[in-house]
C-alpha positions as CSV (number, residue, x, y, z in Angstrom):
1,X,210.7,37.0,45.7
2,X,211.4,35.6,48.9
3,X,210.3,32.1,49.2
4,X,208.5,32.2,52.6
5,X,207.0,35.2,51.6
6,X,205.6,33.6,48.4
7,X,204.0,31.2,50.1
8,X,202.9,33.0,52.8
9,X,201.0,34.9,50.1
10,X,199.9,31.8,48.1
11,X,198.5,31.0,51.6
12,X,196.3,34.2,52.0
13,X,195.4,34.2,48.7
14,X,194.0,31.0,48.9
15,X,192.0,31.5,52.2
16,X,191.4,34.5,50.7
17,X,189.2,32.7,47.8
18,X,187.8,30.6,50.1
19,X,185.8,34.0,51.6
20,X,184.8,34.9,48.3
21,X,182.9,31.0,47.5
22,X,181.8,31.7,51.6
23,X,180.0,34.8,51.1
24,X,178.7,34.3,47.5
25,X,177.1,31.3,48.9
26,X,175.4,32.4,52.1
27,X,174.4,35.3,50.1
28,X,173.0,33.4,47.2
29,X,174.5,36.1,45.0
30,X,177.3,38.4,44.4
31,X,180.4,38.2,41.6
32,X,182.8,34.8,42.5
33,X,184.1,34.5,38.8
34,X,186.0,38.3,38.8
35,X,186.3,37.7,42.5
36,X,188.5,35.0,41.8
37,X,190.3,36.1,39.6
38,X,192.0,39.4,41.2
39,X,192.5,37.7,44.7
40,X,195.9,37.3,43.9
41,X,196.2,40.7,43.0
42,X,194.3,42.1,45.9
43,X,196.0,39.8,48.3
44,X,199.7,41.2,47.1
45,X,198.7,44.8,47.6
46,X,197.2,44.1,51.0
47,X,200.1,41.9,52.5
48,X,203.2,43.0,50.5
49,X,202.7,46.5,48.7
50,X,200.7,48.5,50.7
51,X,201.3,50.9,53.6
52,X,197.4,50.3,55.4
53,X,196.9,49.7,59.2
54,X,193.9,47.9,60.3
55,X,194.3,49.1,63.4
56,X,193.7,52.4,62.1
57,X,192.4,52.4,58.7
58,X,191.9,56.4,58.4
59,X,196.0,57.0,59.5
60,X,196.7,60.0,57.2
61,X,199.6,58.5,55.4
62,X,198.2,55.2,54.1
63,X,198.4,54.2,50.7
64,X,194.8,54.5,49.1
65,X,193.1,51.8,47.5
66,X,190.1,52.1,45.0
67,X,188.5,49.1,43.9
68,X,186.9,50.1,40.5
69,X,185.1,47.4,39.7
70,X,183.4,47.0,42.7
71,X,181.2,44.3,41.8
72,X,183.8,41.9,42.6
73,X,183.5,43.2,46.1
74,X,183.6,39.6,48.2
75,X,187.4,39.6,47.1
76,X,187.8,42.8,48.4
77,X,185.8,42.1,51.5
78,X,187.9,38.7,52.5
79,X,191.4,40.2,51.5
80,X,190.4,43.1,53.9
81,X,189.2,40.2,56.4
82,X,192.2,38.3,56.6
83,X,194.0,41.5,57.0
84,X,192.2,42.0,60.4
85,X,190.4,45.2,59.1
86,X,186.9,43.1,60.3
87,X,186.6,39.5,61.3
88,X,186.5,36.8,58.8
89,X,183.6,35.2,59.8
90,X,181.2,38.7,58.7
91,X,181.9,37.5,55.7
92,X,179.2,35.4,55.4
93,X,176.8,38.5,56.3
94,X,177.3,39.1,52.8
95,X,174.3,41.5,50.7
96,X,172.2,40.4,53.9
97,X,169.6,42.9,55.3
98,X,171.7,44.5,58.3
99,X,174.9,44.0,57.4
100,X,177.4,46.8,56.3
101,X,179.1,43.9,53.4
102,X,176.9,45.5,50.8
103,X,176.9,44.1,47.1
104,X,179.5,46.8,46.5
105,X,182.2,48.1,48.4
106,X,180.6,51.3,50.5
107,X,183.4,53.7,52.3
108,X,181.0,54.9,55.2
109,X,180.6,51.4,56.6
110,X,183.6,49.0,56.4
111,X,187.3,49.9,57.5
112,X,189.9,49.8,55.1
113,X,187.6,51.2,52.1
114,X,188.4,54.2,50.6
115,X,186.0,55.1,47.9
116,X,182.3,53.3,47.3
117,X,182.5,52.1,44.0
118,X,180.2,50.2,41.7
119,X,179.0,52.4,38.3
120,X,181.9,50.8,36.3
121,X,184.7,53.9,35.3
122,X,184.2,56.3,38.3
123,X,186.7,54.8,40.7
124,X,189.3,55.3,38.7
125,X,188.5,58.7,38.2
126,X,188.5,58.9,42.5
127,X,191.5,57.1,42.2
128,X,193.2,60.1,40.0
129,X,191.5,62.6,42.2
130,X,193.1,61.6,45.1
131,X,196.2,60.6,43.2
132,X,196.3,64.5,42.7
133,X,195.1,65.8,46.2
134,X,198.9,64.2,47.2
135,X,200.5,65.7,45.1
136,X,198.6,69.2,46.0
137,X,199.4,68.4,49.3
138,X,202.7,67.2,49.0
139,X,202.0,64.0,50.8
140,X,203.8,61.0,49.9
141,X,201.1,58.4,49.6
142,X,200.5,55.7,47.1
143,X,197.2,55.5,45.2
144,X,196.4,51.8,43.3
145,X,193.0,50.9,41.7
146,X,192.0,47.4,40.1
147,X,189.7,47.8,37.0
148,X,188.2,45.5,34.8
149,X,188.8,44.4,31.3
150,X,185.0,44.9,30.2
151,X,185.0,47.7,32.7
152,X,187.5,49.7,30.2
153,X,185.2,50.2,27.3
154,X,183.5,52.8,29.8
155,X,184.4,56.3,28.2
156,X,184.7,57.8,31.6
157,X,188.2,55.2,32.2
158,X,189.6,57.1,29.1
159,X,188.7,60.8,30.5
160,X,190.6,59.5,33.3
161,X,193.3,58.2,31.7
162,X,194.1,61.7,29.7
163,X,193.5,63.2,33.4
164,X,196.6,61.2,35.1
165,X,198.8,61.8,32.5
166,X,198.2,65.4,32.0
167,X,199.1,65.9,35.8
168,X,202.0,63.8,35.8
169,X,200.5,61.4,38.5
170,X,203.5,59.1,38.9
171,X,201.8,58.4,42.5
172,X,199.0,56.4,40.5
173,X,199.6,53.0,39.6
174,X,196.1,51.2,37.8
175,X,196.0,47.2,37.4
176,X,193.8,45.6,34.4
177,X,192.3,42.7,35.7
178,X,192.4,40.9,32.3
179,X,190.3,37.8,32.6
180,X,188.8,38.0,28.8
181,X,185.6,38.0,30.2
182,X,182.6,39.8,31.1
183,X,178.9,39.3,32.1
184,X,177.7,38.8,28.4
185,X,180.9,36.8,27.2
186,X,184.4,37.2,25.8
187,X,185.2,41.1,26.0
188,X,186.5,40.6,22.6
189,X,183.1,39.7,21.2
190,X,181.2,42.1,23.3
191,X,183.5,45.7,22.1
192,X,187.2,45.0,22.0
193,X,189.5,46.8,24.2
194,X,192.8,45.4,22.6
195,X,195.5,46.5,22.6
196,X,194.9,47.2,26.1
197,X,198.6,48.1,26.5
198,X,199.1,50.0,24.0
199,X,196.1,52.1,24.3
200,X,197.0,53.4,27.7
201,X,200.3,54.1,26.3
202,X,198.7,56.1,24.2
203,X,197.2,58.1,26.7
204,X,200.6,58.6,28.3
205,X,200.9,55.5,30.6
206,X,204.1,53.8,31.7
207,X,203.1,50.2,30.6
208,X,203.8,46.9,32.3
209,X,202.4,43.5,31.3
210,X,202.3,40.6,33.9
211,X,200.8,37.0,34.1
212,X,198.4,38.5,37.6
213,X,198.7,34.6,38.5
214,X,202.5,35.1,39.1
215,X,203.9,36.8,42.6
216,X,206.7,37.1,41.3
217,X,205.7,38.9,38.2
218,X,203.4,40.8,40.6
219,X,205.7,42.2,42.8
220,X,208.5,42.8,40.4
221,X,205.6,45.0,38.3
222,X,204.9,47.2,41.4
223,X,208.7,47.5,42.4
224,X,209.2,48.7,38.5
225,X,206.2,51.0,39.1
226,X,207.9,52.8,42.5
227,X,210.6,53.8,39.8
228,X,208.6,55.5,37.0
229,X,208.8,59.3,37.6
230,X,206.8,62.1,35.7
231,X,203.8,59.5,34.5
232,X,201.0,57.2,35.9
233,X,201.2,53.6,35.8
234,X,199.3,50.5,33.9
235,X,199.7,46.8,34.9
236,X,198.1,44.8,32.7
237,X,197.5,41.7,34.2
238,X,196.3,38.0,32.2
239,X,194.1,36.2,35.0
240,X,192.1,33.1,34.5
241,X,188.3,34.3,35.5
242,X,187.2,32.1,38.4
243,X,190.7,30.7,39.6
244,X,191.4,28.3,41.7
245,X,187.6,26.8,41.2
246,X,187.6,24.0,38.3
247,X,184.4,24.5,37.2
248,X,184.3,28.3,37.2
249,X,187.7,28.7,35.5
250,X,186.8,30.4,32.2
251,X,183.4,30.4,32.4
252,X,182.0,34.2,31.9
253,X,178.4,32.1,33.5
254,X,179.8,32.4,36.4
255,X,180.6,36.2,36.7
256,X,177.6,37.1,38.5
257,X,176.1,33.4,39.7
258,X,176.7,32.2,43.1
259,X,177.0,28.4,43.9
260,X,174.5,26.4,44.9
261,X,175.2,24.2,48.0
262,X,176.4,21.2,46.2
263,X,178.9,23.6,44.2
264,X,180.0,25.2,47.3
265,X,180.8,22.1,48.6
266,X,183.0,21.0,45.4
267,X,184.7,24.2,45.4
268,X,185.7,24.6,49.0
269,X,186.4,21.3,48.9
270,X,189.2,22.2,46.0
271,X,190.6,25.1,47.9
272,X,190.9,23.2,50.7
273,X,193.2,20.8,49.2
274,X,195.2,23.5,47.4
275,X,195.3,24.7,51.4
276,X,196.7,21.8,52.8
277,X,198.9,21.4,49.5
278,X,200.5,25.4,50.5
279,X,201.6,24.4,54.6
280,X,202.9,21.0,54.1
């Protein structure tokens, strides 16, 4: 990857954790540890992968975007922020009475959201149906969709699965937000979805495993995935739940808790010196 590009990425995703510890904390609740750990991911699809306008986020031809595990919503919200779909400072309007930043993401509301999502394993399936409607259509779009790692031991991922390979939907290209853990602990403990990679093989998957830490590794996994003809495609991506935050890094306390105001100050604090580290 292209050096300036890298770290105008490392950057965004940077500010782009910032939002997520803004609006967690203002809100007083919300998802910062999964949050955390896909803004990387998110930020990559928004600023490098992605054909999206936020001038006009309905333009026919845009890539779609399904954020399956739409609990982790603020890193949604602040990618699509910093992207200029919205200003950056709603984001602290987070799960407040008024405001259209629900708890999950909600496509009659907020530019640059394509399917409400929330009940862990539908937005996949939207993901697969629109994935198809291209290829009914003969449009040329790109469809992507982030799940979760405890989100996968949903049935309904699996019925989906079978789905995009049965209809050849090489336009469809899922990411595995693999941070180990989930709202009651490892995923491991809690019902075991590995071999994650080799299961979606198994359902006809065209497999790539990444560190989802790594731009490098990122963009190289979604160039591969351009290639791949005649079957969807699976990134699995190792994250670090609650990067970029000290104290939330590995913790699974801290998948649905938001800060306090003496941990917002720590952790804003941190991400402020990993700023001014990134545009020296």
């Amino acid at each position: 990857m292209n050096s300036n590009l890298k770290k105008e990425l490392s950057i965004t995703a940077c500010k782009v954790r910032m939002g997520i510890i803004e609006g967690t904390h203002n809100a007083k609740s919300g998802h910062p540890g999964g949050s955390l750990s896909a803004a990387d991911i998110l930020t990559y699809l928004y600023f490098a992968e992605m054909n999206v306008d936020p001038q006009n986020p309905a333009k026919p031809d845009r890539d779609r975007f399904v954020l399956s595990k739409g609990h982790i919503a603020p890193a949604l919200y602040a990618t699509l922020a910093h992207k200029g779909f919205f200003p950056v400072e709603e984001l602290k309007s987070l799960r407040k009475i008024g405001s259209r930043l629900q708890g999950h993401p909600d496509m009659k509301k907020i530019p640059g959201v394509d399917m409400s999502s929330g009940s862990l394993g539908q937005g996949i399936s939207a993901a697969c149906g629109m994935a198809k409607a291209a290829k009914l259509t003969g449009a040329d779009y790109r469809v992507y969709a982030v799940l979760g790692d405890g989100e996968i031991q949903e049935g309904q991922v699996w019925e989906a699965a079978m789905f995009a390979s049965h209809y050849n939907l090489d336009n469809l290209c899922i990411l595995v937000d693999n941070n180990g853990l989930q709202i009651d602990g490892s995923i491991e403990d809690v019902m075991s979805p590995y071999p994650i990679d080799e299961k979606f093989k198994a359902f006809g998957f065209h497999v790539i495993n990444i560190d989802g830490h790594d731009f490098d590794q990122i963009e190289s996994a979604y160039n591969e995935a351009r290639t791949v003809k005649g079957k969807p495609t699976a990134i699995i991506a190792k994250t670090v739940k609650g990067k970029g935050v000290s104290f939330m890094e590995n913790k699974a306390s801290w998948h649905g808790t938001a800060p306090n105001d003496e941990q917002y100050e720590v952790a804003m604090n941190e991400l402020q010196e990993q700023l001014a580290g990134l545009t020296k």
